[in-house]
N, C-alpha and C positions, 0 to 999 in steps of 0.2 A: 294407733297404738297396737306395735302386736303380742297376743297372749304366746307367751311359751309355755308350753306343756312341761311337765313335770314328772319325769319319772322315778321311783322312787329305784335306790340301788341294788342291786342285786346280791345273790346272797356269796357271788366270786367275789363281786367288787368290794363286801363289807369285809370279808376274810383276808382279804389284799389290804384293807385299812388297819386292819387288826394286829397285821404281822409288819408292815412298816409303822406301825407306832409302837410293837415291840422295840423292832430294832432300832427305832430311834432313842427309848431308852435306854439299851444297850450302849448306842454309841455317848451319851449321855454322862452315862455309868463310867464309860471308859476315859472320857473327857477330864472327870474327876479326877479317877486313877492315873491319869499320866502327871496331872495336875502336883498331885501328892508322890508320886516317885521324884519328879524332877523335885520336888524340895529337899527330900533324904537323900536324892545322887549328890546334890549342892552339900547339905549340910556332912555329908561324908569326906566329899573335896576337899573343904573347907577344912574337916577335919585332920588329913591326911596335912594337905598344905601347912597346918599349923602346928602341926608335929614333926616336921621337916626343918623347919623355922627355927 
């Protein structure tokens, strides 16, 4: 069985963690927000369309 050594990370590497789990909430955050636009571009469509009608 072989041991692997274990190095603990470094202080680039935790900073480099730190900022892609920023921006993972960010893109998160935005997922959302598209999320919630496409329903008022719709319900504006919808609108529009039905006023046309």
């Amino acid at each position: 069985m072989h041991r692997w050594k274990y190095r603990r990370p470094t202080s680039a590497q935790r900073t480099i963690v730190v900022e892609i789990e920023a921006e993972r909430a960010l893109v998160n955050a935005n997922r959302e927000l598209i999320h919630r636009m496409e329903a008022k571009v719709k319900a504006t469509i919808d609108w529009v369309c039905g006023a046309v009608d």
